[in-house]
N, C-alpha and C positions, 0 to 999 in steps of 0.2 A: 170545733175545727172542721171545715171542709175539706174534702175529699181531694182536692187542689193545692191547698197548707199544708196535705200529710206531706204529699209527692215532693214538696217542694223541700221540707224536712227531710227527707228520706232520702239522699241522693242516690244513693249506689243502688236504690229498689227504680229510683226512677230510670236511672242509667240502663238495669237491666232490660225494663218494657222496651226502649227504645232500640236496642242491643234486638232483643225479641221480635221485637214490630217490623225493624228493616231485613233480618233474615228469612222470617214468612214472605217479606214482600217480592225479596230475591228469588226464593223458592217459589213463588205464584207465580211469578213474570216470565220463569221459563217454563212453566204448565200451560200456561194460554195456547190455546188451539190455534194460531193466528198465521198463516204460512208467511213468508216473507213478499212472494209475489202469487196474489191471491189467483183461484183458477177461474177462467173465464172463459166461457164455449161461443165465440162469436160466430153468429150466423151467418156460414157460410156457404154459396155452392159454386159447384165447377161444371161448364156445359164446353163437352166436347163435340167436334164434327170430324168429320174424314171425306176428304174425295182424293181417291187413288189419280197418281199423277199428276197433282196439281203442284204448280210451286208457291212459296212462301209468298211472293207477292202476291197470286192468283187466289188464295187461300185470304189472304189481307181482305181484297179490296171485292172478290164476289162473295164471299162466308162471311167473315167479321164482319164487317161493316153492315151490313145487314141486319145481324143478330145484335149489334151493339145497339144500332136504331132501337129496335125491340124492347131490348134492356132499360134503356133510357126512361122507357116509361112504366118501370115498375117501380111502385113507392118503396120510400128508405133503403133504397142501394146507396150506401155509400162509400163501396170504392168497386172500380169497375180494374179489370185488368186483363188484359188480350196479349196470347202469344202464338204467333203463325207460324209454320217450317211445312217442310215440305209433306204437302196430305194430309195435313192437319192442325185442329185450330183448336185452340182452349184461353175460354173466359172463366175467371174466375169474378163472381159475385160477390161482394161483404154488404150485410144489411147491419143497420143499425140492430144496437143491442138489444133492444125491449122487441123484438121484431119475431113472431114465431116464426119459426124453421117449415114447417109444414104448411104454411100459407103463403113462404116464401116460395115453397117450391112448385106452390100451384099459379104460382105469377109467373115464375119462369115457363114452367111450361106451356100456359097462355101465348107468352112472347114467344116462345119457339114456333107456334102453330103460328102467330102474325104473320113473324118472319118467313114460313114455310115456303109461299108464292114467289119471294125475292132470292132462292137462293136457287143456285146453278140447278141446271133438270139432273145433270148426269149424278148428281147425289147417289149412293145405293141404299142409304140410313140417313135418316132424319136427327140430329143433332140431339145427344142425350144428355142429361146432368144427373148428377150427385152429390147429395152432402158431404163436405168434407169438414175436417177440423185441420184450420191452420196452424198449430199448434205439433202435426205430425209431421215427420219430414223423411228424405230418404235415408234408408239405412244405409242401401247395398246397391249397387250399380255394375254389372255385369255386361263384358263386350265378348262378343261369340266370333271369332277369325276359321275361317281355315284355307288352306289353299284346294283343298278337293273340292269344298261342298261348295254347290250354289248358294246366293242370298237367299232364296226361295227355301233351301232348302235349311238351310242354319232358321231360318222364320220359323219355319213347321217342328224343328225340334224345339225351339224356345218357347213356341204354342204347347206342344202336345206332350214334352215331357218333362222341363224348368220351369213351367208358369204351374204344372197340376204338383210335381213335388214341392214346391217353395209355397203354394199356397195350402199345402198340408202341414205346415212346420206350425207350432202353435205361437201365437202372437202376429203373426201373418195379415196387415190388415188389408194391403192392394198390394198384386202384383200390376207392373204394365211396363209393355216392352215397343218398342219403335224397332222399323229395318232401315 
């Protein structure tokens, strides 16, 4: 008799395995290391500019547009996103995934030098970037009023004494503040 004729004879031994076999499988199935939505670091960067006094259109159409040119021609961007306000401009860059980060950021920066000759003289700083992960987002958003102080003056304490506290708190990844 084969091993197959016992089981088949045997019912309440075979009942057991079965019994057996789906409860290991129950208990494996929640051991899998498997997250439900897996992590993925898409390569990202963000290039910011500033020219003091300018307005949101002005910002538009001599800074973005320029930098965007530039942009356009560095391989596997694939999503491009521009936001202007007043004094200031930020692209954020997404490159394809298989894409390194550190070759990506030497393409931008290339494009930023391209762009350098097309953008307004009265610049003070040449247009920077950073890697970011889109995947972080704001925590905390802080508006500073008063009726004494100047705007100047609520700036220099949000520089000199909220940006150095808040960025000593631990898990702290950017501080940045607008007036």
């Amino acid at each position: 008799m084969n091993a197959l004729a016992g089981l088949i004879h045997r019912r309440v031994g075979l009942c057991l395995l079965a019994i057996g076999i789906m409860l290991l499988g129950g208990f494996a199935y929640f051991q899998l290391p498997v997250a439900p939505l897996p992590t993925v670091d898409f390569p990202t960067i963000q290039v910011t500019a500033t020219l003091s006094g300018a307005s949101a259109d002005t910002m538009a159409s001599s800074v973005a547009t320029p930098l965007e040119r530039a942009f356009s021609a560095v391989p596997q961007v694939t999503s491009m996103t521009s936001t202007s306000a007043a004094g200031k401009t930020q692209i954020v860059l997404q490159f394809d995934l298989n894409r390194d980060i550190d070759g990506a950021a030497q393409d931008v920066q290339t494009a930023i030098n391209t762009a350098s000759p097309n953008l307004p003289k009265t610049m003070t700083s040449t247009p920077t970037f950073r890697k970011v992960n889109p995947a972080e987002f704001t925590v905390l958003s802080l508006a500073l009023t008063s009726p004494t102080k100047t705007l100047h003056q609520l700036d220099l304490y949000a520089d000199n004494y909220l940006a150095q506290q808040l960025s000593q708190m631990p898990g702290v990844g950017l501080i940045d503040f607008n007036c």
